[in-house]
C-alpha positions as CSV (number, residue, x, y, z in Angstrom):
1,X,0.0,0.0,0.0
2,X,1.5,3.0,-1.1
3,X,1.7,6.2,1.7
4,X,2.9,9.3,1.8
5,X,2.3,10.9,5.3
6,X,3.5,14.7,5.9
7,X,4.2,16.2,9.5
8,X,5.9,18.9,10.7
9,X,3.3,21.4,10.3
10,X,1.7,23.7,12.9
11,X,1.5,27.5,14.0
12,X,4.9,29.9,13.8
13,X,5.0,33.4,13.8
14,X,6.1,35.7,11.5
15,X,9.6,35.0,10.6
16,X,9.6,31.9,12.2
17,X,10.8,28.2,10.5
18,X,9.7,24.8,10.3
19,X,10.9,21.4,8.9
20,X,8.6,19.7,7.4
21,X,8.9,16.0,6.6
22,X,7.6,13.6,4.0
23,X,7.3,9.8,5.2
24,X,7.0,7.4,1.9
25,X,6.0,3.6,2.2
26,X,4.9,1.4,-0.6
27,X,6.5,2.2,-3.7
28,X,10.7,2.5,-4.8
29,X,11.0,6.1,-3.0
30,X,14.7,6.8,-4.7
31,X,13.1,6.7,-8.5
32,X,10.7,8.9,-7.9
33,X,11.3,12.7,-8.2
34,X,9.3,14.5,-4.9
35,X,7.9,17.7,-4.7
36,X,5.5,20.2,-2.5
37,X,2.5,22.1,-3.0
38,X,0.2,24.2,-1.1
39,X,-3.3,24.9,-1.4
40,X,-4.6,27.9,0.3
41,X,-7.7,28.3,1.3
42,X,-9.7,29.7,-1.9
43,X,-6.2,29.5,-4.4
44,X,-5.4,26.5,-6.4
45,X,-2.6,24.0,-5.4
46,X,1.0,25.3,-6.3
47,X,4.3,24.1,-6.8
48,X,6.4,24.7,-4.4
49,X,9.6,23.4,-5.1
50,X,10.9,19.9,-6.6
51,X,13.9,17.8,-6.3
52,X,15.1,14.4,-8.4
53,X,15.5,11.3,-7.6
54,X,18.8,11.1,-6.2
55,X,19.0,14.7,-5.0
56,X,21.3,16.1,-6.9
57,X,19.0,19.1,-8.6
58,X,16.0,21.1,-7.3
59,X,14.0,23.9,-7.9
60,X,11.8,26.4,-6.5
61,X,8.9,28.4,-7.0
62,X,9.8,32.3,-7.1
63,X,7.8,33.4,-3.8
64,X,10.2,31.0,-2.4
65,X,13.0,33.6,-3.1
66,X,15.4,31.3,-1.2
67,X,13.8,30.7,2.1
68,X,12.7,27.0,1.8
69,X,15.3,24.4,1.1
70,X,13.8,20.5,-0.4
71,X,15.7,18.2,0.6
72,X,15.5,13.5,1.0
73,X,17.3,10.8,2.2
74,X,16.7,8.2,0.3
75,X,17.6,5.8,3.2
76,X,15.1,6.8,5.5
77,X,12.3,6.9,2.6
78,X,12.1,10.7,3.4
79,X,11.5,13.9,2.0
80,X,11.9,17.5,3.2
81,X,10.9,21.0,3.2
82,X,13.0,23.3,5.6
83,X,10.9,26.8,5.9
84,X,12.5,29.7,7.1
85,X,11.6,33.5,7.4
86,X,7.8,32.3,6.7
87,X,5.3,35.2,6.2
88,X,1.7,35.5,6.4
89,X,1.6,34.6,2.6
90,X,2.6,31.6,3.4
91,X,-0.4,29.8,5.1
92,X,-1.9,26.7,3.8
93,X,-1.7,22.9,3.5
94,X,1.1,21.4,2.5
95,X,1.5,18.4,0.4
96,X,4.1,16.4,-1.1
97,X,4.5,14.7,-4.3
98,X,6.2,12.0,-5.9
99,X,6.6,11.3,-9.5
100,X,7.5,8.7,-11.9
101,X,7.0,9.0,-15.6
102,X,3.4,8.6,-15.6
103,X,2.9,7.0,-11.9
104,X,2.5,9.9,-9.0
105,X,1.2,9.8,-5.8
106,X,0.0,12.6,-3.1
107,X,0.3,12.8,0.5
108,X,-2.7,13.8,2.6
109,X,-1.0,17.6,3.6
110,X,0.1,19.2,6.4
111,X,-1.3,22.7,7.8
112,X,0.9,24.8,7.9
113,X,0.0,28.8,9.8
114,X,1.3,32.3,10.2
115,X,0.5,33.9,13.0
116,X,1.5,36.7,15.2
């Protein structure tokens, strides 16, 4: 049974960082290319920023403007998204992705707010 369970979200105040983590079960985690969206509440999901494989190239949305950093370890199964300097645009659930030529599979998101 293929999974994909996020955590690490929760309430931070402006400025303020989390990690948050990508758990993958089911499926050959190390061919798959991962990403993360968000969805905020009334916007469409949106790309947050993707890595390959085996790690060796990401990219990133341009509100990320080098705050978040993607990130696995393909021995632990695991993906991750470090957030720093979060702002109140930065609200919503977060979810990650993996990808395989035409296979893909979602987790079930993580909320993530800004508050002061």
């Amino acid at each position: 049974q293929v999974q994909l369970v996020e955590s690490g979200g929760g309430l931070v105040q402006p400025g303020g960082s989390l990690r948050l983590s990508c758990a993958a079960s089911g499926f050959t985690f190390s061919n798959y290319a991962m990403s993360w969206y968000r969805q905020a509440p009334g916007k469409e999901r949106e790309l947050v920023a993707t890595i390959t494989s085996v790690g060796g190239v990401s990219n990133y949305a341009g509100f990320v403007k080098g705050r978040f950093t993607i990130s696995r370890d393909n021995t632990k199964n695991t993906a991750y998204l470090q957030m720093t300097s979060l702002q109140v645009e930065d609200p919503a659930v977060y979810y990650c992705y993996a990808k395989r030529g035409r296979g893909s599979y979602w987790g079930q998101g993580t909320q993530v707010t800004v508050s002061s």
